[in-house]
N, CA, C, O and CB atoms as a CASP TS submission, in Angstrom:
PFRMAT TS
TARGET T0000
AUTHOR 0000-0000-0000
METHOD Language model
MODEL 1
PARENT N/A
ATOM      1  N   UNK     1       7.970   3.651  -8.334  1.00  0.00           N
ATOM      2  CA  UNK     1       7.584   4.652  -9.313  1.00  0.00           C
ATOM      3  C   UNK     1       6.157   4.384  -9.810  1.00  0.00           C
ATOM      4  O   UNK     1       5.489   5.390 -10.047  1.00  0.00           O
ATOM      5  CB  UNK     1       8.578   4.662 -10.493  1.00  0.00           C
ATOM      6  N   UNK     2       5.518   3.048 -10.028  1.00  0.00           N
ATOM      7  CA  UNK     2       4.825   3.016 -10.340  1.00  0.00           C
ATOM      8  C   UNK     2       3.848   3.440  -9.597  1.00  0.00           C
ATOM      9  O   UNK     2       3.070   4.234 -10.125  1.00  0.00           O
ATOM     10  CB  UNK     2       4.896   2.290 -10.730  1.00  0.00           C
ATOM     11  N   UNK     3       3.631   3.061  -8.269  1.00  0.00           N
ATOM     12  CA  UNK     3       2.733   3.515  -7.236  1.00  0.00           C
ATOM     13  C   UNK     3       2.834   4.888  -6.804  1.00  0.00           C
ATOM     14  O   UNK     3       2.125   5.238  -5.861  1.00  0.00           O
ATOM     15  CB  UNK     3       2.880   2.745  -6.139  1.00  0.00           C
ATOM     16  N   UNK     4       3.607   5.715  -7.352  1.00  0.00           N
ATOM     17  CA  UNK     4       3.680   7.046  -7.625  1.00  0.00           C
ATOM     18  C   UNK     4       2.839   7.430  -8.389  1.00  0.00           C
ATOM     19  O   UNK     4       2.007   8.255  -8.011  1.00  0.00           O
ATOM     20  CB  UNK     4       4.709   7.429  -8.036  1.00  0.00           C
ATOM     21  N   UNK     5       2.837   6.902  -9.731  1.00  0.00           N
ATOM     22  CA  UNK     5       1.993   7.014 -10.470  1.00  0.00           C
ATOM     23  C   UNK     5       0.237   6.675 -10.546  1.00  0.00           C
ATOM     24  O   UNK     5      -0.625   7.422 -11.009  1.00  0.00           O
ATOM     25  CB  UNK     5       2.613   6.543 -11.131  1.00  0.00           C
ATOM     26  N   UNK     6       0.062   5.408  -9.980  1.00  0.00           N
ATOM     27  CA  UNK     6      -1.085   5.234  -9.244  1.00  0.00           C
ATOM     28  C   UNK     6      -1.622   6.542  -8.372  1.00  0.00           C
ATOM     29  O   UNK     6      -2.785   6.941  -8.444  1.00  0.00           O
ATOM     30  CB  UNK     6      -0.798   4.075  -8.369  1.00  0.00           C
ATOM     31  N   UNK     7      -0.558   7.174  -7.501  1.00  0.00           N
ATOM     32  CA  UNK     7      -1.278   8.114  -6.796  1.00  0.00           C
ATOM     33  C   UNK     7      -1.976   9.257  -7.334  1.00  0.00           C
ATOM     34  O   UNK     7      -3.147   9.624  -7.434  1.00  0.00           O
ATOM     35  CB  UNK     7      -0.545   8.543  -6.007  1.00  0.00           C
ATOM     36  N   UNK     8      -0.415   9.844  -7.758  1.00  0.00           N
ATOM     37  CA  UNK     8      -1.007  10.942  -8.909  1.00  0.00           C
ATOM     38  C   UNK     8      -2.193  10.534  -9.575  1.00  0.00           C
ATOM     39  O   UNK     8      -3.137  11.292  -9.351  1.00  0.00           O
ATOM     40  CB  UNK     8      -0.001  11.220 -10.103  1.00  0.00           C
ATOM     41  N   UNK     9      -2.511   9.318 -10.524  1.00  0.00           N
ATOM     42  CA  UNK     9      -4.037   9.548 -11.028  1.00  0.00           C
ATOM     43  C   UNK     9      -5.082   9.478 -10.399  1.00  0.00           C
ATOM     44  O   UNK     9      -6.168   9.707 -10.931  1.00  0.00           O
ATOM     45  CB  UNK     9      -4.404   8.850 -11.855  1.00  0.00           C
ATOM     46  N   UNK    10      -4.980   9.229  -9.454  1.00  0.00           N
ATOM     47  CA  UNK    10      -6.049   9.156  -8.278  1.00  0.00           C
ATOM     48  C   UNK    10      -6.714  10.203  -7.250  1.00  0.00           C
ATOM     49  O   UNK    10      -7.709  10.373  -6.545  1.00  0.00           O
ATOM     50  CB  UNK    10      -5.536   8.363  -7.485  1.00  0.00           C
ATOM     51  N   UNK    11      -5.319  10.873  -7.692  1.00  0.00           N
ATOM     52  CA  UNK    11      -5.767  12.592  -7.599  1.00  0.00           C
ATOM     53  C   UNK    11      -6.366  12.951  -8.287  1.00  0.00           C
ATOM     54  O   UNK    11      -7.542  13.255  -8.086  1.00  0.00           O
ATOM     55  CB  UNK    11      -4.988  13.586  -7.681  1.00  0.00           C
ATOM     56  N   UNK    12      -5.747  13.049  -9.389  1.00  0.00           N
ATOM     57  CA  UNK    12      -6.271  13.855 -10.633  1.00  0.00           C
ATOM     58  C   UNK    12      -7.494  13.643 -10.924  1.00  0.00           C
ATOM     59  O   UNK    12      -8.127  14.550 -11.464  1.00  0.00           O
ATOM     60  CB  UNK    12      -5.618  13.629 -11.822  1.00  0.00           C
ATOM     61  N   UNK    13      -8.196  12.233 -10.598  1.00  0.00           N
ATOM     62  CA  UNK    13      -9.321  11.810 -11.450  1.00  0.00           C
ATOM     63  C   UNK    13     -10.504  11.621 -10.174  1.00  0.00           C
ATOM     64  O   UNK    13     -11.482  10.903 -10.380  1.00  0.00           O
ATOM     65  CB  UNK    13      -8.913  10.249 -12.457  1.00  0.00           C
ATOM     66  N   UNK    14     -10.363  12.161  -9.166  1.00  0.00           N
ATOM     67  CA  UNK    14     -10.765  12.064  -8.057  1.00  0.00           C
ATOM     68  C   UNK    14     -11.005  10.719  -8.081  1.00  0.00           C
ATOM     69  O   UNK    14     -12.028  10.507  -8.733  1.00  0.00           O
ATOM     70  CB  UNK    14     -11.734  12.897  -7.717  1.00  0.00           C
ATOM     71  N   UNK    15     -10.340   9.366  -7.507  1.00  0.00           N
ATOM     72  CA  UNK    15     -10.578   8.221  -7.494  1.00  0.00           C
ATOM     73  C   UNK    15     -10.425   8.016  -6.163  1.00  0.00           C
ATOM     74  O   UNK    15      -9.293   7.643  -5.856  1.00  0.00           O
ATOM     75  CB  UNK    15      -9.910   7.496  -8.337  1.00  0.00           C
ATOM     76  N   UNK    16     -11.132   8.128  -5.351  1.00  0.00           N
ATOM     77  CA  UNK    16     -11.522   8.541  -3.966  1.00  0.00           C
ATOM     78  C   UNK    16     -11.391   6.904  -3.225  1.00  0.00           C
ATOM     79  O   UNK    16     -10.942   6.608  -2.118  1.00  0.00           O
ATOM     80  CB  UNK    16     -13.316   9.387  -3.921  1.00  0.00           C
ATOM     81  N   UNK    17     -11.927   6.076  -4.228  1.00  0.00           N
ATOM     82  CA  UNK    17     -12.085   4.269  -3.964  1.00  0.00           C
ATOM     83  C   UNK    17     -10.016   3.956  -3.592  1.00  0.00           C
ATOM     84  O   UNK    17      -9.447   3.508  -2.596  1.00  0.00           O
ATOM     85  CB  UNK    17     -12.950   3.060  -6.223  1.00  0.00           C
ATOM     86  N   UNK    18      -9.510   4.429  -4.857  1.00  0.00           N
ATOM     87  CA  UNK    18      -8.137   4.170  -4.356  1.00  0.00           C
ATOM     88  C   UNK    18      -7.312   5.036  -3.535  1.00  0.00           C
ATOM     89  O   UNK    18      -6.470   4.573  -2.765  1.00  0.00           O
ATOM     90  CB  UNK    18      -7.426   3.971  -5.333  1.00  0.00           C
ATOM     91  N   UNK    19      -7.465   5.933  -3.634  1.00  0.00           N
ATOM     92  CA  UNK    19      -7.327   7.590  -2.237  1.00  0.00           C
ATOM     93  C   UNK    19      -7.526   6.598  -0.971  1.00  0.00           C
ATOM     94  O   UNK    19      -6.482   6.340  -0.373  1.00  0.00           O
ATOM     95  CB  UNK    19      -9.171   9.331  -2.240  1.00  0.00           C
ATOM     96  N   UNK    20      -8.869   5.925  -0.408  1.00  0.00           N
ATOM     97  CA  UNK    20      -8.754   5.203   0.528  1.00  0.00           C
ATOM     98  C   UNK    20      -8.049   4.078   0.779  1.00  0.00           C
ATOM     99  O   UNK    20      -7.833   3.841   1.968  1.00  0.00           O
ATOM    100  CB  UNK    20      -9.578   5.034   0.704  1.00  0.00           C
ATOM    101  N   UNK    21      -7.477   3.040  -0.332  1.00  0.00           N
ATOM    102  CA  UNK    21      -6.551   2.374  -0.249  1.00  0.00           C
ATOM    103  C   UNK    21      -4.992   2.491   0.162  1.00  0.00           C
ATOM    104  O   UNK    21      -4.322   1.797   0.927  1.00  0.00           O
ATOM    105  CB  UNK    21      -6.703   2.080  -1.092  1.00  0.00           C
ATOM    106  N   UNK    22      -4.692   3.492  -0.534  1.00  0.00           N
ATOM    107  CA  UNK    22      -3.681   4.639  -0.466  1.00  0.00           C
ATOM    108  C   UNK    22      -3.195   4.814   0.913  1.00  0.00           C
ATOM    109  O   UNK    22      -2.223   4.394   1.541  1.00  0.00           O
ATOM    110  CB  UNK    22      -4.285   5.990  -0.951  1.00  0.00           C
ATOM    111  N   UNK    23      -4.349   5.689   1.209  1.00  0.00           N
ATOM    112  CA  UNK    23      -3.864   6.714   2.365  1.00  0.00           C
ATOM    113  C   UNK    23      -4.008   5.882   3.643  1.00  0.00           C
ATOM    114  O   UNK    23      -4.974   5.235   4.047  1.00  0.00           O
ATOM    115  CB  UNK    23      -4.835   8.205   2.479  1.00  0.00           C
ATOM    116  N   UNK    24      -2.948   6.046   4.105  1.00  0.00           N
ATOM    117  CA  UNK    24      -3.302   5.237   5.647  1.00  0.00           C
ATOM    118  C   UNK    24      -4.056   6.021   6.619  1.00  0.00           C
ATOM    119  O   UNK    24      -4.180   7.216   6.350  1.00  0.00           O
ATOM    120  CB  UNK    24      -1.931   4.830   6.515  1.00  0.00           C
ATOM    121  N   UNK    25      -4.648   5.534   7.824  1.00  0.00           N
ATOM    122  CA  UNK    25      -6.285   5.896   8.684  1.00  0.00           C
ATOM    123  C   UNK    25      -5.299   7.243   9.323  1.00  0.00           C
ATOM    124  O   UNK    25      -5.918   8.270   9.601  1.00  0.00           O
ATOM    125  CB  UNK    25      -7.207   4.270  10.321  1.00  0.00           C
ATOM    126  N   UNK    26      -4.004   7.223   9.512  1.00  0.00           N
ATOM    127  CA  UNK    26      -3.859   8.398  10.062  1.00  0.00           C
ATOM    128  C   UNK    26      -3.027   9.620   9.769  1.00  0.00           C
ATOM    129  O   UNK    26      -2.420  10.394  10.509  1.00  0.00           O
ATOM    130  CB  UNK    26      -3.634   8.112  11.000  1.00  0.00           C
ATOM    131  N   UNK    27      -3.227   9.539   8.107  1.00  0.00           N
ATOM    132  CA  UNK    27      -2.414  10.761   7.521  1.00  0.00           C
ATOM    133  C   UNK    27      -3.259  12.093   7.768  1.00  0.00           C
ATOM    134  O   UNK    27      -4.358  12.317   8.277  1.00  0.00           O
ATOM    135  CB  UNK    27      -2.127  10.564   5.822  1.00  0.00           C
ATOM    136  N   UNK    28      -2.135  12.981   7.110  1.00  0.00           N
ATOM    137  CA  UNK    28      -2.644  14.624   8.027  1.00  0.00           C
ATOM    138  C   UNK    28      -2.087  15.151   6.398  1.00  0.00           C
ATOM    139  O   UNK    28      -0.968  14.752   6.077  1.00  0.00           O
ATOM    140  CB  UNK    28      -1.392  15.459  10.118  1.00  0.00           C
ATOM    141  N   UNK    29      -2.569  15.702   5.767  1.00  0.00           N
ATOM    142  CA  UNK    29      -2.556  16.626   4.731  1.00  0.00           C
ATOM    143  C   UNK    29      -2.269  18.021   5.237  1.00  0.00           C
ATOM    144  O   UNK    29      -2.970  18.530   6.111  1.00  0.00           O
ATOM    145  CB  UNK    29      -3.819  16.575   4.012  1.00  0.00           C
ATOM    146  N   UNK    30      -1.039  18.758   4.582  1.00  0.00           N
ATOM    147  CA  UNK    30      -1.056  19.626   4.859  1.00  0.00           C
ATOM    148  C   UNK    30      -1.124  20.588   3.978  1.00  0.00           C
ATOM    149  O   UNK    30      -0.428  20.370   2.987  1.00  0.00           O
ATOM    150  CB  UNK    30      -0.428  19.619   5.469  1.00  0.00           C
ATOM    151  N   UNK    31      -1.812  21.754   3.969  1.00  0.00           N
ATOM    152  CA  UNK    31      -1.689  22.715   2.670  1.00  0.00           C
ATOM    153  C   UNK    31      -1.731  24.124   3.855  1.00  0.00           C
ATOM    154  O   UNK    31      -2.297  24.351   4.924  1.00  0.00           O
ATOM    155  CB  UNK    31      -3.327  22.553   1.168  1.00  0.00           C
ATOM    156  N   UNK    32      -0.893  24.767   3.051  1.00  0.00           N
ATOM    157  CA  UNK    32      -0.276  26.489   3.251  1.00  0.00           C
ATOM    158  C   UNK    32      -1.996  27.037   3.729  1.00  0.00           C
ATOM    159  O   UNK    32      -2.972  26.945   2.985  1.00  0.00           O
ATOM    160  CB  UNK    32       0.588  27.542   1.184  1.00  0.00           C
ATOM    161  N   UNK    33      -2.004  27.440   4.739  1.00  0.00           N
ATOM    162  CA  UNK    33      -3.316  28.562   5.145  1.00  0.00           C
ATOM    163  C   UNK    33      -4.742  27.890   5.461  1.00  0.00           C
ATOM    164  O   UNK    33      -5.692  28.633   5.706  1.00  0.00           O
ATOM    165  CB  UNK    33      -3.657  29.659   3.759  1.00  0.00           C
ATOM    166  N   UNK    34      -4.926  26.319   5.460  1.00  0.00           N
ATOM    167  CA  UNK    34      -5.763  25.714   5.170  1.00  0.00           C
ATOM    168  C   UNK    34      -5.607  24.800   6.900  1.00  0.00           C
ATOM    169  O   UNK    34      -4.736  24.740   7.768  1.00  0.00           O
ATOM    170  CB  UNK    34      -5.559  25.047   3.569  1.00  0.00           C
ATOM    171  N   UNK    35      -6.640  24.364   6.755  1.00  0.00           N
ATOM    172  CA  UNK    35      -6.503  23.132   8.022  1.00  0.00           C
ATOM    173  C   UNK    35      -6.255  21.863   8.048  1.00  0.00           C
ATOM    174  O   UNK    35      -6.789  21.105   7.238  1.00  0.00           O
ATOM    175  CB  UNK    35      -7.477  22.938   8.652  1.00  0.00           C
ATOM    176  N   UNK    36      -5.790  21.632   8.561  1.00  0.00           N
ATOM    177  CA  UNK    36      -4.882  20.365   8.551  1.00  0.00           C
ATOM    178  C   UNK    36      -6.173  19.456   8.204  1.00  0.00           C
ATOM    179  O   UNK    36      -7.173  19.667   8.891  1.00  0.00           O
ATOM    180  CB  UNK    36      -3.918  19.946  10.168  1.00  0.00           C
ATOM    181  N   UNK    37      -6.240  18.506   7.241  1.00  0.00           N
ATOM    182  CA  UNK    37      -7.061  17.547   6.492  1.00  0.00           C
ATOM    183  C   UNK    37      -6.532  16.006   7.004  1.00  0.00           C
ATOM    184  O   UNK    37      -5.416  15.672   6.607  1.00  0.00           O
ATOM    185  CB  UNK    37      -6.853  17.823   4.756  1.00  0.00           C
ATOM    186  N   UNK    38      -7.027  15.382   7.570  1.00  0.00           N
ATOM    187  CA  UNK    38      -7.251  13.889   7.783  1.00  0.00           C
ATOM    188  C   UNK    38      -7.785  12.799   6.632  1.00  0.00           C
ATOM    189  O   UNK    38      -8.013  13.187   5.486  1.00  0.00           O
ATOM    190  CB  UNK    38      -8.225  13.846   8.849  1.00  0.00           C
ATOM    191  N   UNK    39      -7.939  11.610   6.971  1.00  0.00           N
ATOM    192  CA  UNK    39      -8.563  10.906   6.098  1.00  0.00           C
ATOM    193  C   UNK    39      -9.735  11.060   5.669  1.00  0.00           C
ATOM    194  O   UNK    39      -9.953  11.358   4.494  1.00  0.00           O
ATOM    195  CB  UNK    39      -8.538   9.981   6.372  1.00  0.00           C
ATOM    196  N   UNK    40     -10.453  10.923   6.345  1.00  0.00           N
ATOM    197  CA  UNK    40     -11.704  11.138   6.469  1.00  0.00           C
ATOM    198  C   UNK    40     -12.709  12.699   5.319  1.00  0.00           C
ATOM    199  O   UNK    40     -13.627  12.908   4.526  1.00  0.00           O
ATOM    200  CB  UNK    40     -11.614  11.326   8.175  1.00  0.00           C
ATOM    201  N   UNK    41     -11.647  13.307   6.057  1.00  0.00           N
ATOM    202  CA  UNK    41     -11.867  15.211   5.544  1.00  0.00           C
ATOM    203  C   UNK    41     -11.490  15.083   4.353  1.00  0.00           C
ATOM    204  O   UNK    41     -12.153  15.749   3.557  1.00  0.00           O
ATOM    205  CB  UNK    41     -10.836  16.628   6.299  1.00  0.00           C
ATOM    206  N   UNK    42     -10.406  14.281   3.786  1.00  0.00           N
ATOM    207  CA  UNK    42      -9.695  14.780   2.695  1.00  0.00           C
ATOM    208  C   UNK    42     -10.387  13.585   1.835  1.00  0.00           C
ATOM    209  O   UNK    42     -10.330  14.081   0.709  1.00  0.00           O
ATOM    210  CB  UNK    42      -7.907  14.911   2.834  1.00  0.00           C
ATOM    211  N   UNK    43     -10.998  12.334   1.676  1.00  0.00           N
ATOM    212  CA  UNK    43     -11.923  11.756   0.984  1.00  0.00           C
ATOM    213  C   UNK    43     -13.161  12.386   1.224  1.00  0.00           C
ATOM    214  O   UNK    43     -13.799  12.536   0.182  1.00  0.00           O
ATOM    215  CB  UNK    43     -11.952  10.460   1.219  1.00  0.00           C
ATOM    216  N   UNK    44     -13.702  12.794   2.208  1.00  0.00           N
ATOM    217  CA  UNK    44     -14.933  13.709   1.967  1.00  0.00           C
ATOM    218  C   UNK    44     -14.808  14.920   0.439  1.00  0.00           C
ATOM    219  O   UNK    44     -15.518  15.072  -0.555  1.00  0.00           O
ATOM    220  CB  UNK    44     -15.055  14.687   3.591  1.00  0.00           C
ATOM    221  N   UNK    45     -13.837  15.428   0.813  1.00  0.00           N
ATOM    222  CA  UNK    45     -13.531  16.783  -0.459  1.00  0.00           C
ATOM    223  C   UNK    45     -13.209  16.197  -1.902  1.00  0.00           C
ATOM    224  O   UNK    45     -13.125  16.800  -2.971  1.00  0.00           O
ATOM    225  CB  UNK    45     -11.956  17.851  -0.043  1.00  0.00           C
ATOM    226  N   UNK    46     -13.091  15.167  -1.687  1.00  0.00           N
ATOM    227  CA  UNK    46     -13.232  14.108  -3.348  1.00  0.00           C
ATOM    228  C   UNK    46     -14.403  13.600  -3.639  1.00  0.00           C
ATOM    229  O   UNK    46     -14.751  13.449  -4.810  1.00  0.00           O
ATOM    230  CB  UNK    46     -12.366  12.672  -3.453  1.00  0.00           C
ATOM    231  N   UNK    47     -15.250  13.233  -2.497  1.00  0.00           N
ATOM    232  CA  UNK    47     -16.563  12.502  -2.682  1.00  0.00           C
ATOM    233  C   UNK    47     -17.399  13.901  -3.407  1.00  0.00           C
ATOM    234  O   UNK    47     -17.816  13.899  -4.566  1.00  0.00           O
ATOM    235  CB  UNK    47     -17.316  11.794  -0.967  1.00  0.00           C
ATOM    236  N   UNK    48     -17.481  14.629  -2.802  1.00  0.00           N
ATOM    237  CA  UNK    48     -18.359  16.242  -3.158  1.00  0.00           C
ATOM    238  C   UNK    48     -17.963  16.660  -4.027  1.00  0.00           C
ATOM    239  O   UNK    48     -18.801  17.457  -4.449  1.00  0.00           O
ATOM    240  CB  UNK    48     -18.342  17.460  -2.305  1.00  0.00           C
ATOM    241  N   UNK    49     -16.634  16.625  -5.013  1.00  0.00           N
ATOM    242  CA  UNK    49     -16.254  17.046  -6.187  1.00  0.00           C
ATOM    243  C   UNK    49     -15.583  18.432  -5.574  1.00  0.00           C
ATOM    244  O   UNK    49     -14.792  18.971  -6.349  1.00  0.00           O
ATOM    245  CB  UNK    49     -17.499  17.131  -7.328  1.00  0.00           C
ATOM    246  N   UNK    50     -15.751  18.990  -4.491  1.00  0.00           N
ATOM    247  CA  UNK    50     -15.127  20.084  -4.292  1.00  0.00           C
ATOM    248  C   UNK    50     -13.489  20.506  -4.471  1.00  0.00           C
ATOM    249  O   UNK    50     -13.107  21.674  -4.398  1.00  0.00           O
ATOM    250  CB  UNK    50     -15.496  20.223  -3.192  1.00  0.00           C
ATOM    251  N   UNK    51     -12.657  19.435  -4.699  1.00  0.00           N
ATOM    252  CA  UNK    51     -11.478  19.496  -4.838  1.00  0.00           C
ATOM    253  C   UNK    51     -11.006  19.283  -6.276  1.00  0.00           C
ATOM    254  O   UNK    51     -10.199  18.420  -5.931  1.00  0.00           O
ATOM    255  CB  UNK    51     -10.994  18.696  -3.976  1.00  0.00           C
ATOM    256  N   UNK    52     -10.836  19.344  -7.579  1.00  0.00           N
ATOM    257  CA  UNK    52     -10.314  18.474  -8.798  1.00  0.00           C
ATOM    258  C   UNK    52      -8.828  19.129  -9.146  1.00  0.00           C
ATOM    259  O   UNK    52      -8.441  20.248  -8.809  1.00  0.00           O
ATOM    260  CB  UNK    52     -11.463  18.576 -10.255  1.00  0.00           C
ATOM    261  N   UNK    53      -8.227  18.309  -9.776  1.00  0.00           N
ATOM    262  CA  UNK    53      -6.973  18.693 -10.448  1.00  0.00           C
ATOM    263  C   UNK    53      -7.097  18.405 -11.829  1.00  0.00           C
ATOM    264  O   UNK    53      -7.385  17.268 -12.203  1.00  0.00           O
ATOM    265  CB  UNK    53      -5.771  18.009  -9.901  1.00  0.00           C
ATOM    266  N   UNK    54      -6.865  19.527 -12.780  1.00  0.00           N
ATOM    267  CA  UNK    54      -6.886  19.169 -14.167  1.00  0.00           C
ATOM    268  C   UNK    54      -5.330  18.439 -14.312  1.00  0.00           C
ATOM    269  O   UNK    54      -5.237  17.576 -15.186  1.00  0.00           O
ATOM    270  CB  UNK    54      -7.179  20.619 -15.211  1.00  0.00           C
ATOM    271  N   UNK    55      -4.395  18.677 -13.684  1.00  0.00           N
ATOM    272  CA  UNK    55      -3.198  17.895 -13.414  1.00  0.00           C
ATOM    273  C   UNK    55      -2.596  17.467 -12.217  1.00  0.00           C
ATOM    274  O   UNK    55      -2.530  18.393 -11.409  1.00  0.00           O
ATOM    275  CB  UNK    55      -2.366  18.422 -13.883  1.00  0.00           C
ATOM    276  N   UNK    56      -2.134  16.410 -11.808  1.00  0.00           N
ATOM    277  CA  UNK    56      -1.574  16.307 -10.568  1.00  0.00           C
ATOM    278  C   UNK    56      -0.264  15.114 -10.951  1.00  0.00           C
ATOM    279  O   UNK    56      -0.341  13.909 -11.192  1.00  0.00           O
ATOM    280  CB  UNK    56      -2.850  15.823  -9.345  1.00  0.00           C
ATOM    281  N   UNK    57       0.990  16.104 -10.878  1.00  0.00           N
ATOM    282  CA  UNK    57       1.946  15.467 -10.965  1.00  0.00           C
ATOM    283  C   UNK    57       3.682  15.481 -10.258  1.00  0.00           C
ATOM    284  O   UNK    57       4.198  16.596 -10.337  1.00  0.00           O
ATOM    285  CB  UNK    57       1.813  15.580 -12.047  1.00  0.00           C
ATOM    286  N   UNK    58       4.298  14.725  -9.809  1.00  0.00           N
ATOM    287  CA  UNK    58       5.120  14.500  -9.188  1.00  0.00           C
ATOM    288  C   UNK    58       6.620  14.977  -9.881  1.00  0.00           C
ATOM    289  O   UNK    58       6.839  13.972 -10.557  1.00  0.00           O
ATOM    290  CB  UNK    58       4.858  13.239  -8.885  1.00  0.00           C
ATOM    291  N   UNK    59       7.377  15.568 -10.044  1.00  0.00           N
ATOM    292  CA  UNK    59       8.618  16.264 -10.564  1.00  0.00           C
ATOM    293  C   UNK    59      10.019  16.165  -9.559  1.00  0.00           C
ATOM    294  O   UNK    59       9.806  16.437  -8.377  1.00  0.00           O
ATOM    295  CB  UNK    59       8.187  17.864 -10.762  1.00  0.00           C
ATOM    296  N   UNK    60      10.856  15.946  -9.780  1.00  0.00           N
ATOM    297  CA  UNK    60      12.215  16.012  -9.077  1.00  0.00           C
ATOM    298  C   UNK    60      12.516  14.177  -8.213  1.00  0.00           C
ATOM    299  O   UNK    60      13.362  14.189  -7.319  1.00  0.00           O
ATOM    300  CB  UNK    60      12.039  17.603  -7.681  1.00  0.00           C
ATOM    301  N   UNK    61      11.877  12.874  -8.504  1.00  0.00           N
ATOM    302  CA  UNK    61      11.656  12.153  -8.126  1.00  0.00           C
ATOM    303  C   UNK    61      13.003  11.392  -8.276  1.00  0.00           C
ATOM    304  O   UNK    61      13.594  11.332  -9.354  1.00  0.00           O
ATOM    305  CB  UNK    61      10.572  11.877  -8.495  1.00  0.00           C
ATOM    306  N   UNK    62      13.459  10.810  -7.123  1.00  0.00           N
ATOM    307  CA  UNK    62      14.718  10.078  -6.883  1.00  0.00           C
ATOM    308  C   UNK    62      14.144   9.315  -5.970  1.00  0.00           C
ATOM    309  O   UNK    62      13.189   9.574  -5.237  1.00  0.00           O
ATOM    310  CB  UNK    62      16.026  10.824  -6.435  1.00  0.00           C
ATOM    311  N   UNK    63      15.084   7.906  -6.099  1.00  0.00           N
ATOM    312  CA  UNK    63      14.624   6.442  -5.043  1.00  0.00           C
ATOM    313  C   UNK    63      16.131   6.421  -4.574  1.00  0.00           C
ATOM    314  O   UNK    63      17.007   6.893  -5.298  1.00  0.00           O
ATOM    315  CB  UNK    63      13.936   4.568  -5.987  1.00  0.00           C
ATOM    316  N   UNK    64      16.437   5.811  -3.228  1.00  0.00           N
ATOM    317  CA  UNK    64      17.100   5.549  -2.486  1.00  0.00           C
ATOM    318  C   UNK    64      17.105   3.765  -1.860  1.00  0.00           C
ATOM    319  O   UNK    64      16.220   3.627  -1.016  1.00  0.00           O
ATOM    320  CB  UNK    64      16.799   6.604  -1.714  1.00  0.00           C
ATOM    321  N   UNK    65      17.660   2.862  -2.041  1.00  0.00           N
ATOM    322  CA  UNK    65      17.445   1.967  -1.132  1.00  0.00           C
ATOM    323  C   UNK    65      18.351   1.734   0.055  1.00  0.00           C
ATOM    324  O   UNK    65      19.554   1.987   0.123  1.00  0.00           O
ATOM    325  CB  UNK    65      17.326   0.956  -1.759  1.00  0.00           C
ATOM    326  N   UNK    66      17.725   1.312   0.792  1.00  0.00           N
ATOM    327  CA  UNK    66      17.868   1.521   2.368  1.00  0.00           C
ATOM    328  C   UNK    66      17.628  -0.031   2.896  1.00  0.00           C
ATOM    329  O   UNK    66      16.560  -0.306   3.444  1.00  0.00           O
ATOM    330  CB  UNK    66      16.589   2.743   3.077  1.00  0.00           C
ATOM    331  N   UNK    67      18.603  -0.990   2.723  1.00  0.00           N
ATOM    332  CA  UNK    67      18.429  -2.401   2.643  1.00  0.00           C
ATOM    333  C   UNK    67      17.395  -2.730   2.147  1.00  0.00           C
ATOM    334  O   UNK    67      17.357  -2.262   1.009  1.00  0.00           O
ATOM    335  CB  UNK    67      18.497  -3.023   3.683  1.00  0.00           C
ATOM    336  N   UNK    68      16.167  -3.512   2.468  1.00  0.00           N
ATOM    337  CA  UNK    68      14.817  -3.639   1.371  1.00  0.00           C
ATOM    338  C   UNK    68      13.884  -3.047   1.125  1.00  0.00           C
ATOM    339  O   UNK    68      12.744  -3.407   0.833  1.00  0.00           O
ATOM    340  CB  UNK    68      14.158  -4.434   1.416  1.00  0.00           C
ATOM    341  N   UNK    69      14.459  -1.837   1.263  1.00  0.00           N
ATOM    342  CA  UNK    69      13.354  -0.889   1.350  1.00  0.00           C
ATOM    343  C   UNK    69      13.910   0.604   0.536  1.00  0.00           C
ATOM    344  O   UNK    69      15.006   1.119   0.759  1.00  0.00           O
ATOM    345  CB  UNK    69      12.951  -0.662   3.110  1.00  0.00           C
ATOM    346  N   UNK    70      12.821   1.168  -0.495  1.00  0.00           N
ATOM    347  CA  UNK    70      13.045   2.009  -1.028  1.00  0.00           C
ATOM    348  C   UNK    70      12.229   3.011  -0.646  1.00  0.00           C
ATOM    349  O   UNK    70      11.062   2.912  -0.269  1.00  0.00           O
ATOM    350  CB  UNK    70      13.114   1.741  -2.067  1.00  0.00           C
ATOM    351  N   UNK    71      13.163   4.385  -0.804  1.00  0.00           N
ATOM    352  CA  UNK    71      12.310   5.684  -0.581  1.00  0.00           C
ATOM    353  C   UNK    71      12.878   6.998  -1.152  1.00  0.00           C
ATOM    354  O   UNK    71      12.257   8.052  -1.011  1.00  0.00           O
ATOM    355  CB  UNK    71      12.120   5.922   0.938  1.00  0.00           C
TER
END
């Protein structure tokens, strides 16, 4: 949960330094009508300010463990 939370502000606040920590080299962002966004693309659109969220937050959140591992 907490690193949930880490994410979300890292959105929100364009924190682009932890966005790259975050995101692993080969995630694919997907948004409705838009092109599929990579790492690279999708820290570019934080570096330029072109993207901000006055909120970015996570709702309906449940954990599962799955022997040592939660998801």
């Amino acid at each position: 949960m907490h690193l949930e939370q880490v994410w979300n502000e890292a959105h929100r606040d364009g924190d682009f330094a932890t966005l790259d920590r975050l995101w692993d080299d080969k995630i694919v962002v997907v948004v409705p009508k838009m092109k599929l966004i990579n790492k690279s693309d999708g820290l570019a659109m934080f570096r330029s300010n072109r993207m901000r969220f006055l909120r970015y937050e996570t709702s309906d959140v449940s954990t599962h463990l799955c022997g040592d591992a939660a998801v």
